[in-house]
C-alpha positions in Angstrom: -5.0 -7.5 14.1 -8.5 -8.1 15.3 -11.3 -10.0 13.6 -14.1 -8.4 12.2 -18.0 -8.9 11.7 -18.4 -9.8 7.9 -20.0 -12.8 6.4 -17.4 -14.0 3.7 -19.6 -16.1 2.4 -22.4 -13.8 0.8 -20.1 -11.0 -0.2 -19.6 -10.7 -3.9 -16.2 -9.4 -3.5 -14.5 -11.9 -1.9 -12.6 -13.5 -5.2 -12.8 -10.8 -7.0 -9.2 -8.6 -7.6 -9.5 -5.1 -9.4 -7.0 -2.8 -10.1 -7.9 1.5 -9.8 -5.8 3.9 -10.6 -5.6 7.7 -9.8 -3.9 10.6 -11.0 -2.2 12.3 -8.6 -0.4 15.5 -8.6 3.1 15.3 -7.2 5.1 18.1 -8.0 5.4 19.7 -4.8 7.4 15.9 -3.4 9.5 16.3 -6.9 10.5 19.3 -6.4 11.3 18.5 -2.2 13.6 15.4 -3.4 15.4 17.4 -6.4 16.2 20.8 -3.8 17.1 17.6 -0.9 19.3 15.3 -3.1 16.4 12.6 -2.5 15.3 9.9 -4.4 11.8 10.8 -6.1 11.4 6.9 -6.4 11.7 5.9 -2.4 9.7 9.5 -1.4 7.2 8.6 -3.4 6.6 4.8 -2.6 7.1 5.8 0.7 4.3 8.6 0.7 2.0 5.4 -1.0 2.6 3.0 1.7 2.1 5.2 4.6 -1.2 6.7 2.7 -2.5 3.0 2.6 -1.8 2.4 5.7 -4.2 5.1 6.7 -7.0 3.7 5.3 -9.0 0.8 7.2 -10.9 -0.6 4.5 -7.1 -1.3 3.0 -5.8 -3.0 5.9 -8.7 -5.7 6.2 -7.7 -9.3 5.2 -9.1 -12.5 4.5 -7.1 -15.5 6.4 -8.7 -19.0 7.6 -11.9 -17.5 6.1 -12.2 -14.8 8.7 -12.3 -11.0 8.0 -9.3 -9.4 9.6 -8.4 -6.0 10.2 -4.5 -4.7 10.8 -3.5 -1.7 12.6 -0.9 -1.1 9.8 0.2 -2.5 6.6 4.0 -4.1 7.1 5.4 -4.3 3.6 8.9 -5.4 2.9 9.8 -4.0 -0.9 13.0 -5.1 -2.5 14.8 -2.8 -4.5 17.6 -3.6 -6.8 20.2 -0.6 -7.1 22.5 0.0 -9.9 25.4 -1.7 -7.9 23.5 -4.9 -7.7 23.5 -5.9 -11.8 25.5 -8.5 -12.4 
């Protein structure tokens, strides 16, 4: 993580939270996971986080009022399987 040069303070952006979307065509990884006896699901999420992670402008952060920027994104996602319902 290093800090970055951005004034917080006269950027519009910096309470502002805005979901995007984007279609995205994904046959070719549904097809690799149905012929591999993978789950579609975890290939896919997987394939989102690491494409995040590529991207610097999605790895910046705002703590203690400082612009940040990460190497990588660390996510920890929790997944509930069928064997889990109680």
């Amino acid at each position: 993580m290093k800090e970055i040069e951005f004034d917080i303070k006269k950027s519009p952006f910096s309470k502002f939270f805005s979901f995007r979307y984007s279609k995205i065509d994904t046959q070719n990884l549904w097809n690799f996971s149905k012929e591999n006896n993978l789950s579609f699901f975890i290939l896919s999420l997987g394939a989102l986080l690491q494409g995040l992670s590529s991207v610097p402008k999605l790895r910046k952060r705002i703590i203690d009022d400082k612009a940040m920027e990460f190497q990588s994104l660390d996510v920890v996602i929790t997944i509930m399987d069928k064997n889990e319902i109680s």
